[in-house]
N, C-alpha and C positions, 0 to 999 in steps of 0.2 A: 651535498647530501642528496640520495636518491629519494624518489615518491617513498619507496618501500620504507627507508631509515627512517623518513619523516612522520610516516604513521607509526613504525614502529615505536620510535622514541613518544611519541603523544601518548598511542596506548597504554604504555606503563605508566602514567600519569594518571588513569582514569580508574576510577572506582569499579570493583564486581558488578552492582548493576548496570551502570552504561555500556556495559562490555557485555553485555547480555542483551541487552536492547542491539550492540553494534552487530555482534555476533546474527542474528533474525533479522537484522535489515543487510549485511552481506551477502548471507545465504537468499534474500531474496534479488537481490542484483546478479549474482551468479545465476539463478535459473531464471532471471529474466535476459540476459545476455544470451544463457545458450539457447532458448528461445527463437532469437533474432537470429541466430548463426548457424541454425541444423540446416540450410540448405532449401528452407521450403521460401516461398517470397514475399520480399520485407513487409512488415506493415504499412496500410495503406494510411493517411490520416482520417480519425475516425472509423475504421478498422475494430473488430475484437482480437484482444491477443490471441495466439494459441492455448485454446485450452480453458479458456475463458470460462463456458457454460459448465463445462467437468467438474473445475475448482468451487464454482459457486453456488450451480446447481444444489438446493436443497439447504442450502445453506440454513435456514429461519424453520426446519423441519423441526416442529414437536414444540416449539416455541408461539406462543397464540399471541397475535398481530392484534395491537387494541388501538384505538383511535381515541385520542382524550376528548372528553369536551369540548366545544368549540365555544370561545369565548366570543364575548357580548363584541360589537361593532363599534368603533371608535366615534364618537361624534366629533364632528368637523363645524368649524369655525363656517358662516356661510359668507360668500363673496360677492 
């Protein structure tokens, strides 16, 4: 049996929503693959992907960034 049969046969096995969930993590390994393969040069390790700042940029816009509390300091045993 090929890779292809083997997932196919699994997936019919699986419920609407994991297949919705599989579905959004496919489509993200497909543009992260072609990423890697338009020709420009591989990532380096520790590297930004392509596109990195584009996708993320802005991301927390209109959303206000709060800091909780800080809690009290653990007291410690002394030695």
């Amino acid at each position: 049996m090929s890779t292809r049969e083997a997932l196919i046969q699994e997936i019919l096995k699986q419920p609407e929503p994991l297949l919705r969930e599989l579905q959004h993590y496919l489509a993200f390994l497909v543009e992260h693959q072609k990423d890697r393969t338009d020709g420009t040069a591989a990532l380096r390790a520790g590297a930004w992907p392509a596109g990195y700042f584009q996708k993320t940029a802005g991301a927390f816009a209109g959303e206000p960034l709060e800091r909780p509390p800080q809690l009290p300091f653990e007291k410690r045993e002394e030695w």
